[in-house]
DRENLUM-898514 format. One record per residue (C-alpha): residue number from 0; residue in one letter; x, y, z. Coordinates in Angstrom, 1 decimal. Layout:
! residues N
    n  res       x       y       z
  NUM    A       X       Y       Z
...
! end
This chain:
! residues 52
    n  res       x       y       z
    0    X     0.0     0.0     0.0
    1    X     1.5     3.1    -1.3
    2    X     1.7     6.5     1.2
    3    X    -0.5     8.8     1.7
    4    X    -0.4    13.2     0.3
    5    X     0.3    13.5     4.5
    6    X     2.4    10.9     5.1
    7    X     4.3    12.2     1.8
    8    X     4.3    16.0     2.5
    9    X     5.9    14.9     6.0
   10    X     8.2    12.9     5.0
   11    X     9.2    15.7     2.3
   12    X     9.6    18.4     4.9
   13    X    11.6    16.5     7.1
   14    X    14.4    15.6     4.1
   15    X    14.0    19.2     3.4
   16    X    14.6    20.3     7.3
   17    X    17.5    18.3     7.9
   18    X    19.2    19.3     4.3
   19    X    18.9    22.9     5.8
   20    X    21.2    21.5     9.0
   21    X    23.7    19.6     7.0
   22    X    24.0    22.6     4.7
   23    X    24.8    24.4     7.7
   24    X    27.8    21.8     8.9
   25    X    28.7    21.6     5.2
   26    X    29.6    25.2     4.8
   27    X    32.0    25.0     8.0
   28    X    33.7    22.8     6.3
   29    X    34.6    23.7     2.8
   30    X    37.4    21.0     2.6
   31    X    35.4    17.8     2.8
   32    X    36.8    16.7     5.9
   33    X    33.7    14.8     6.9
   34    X    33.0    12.7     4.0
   35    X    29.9    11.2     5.2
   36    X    28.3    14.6     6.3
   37    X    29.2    15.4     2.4
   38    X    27.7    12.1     1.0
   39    X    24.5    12.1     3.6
   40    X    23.8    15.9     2.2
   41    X    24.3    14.8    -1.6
   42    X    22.0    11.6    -1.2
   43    X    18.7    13.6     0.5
   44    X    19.3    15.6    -2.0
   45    X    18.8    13.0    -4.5
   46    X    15.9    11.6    -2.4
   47    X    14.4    15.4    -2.8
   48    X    14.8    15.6    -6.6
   49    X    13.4    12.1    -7.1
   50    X    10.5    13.1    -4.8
   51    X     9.3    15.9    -7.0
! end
């Protein structure tokens, strides 16, 4: 049973929310030190754009 337009919108904002606070990290540190903050931003990214 799919999701429902709540349960989608939700789930939406809260990728959306926590891109805002990796984004945040991310820009503190410009030289990739912390790969996996780096790939965890790029993949809900990619969750975000395949959500739209």
């Amino acid at each position: 049973m799919g999701m429902s337009k709540k349960d989608l919108s939700r789930k939406r904002a809260n990728i959306k929310a926590r891109v805002e606070e990796l984004e945040k990290k991310a820009r503190m540190d410009p030289l990739k030190k912390n790969r996996a903050l780096h790939d965890e931003l790029e993949d809900l990214k990619r969750k975000l754009a395949e959500a739209d």
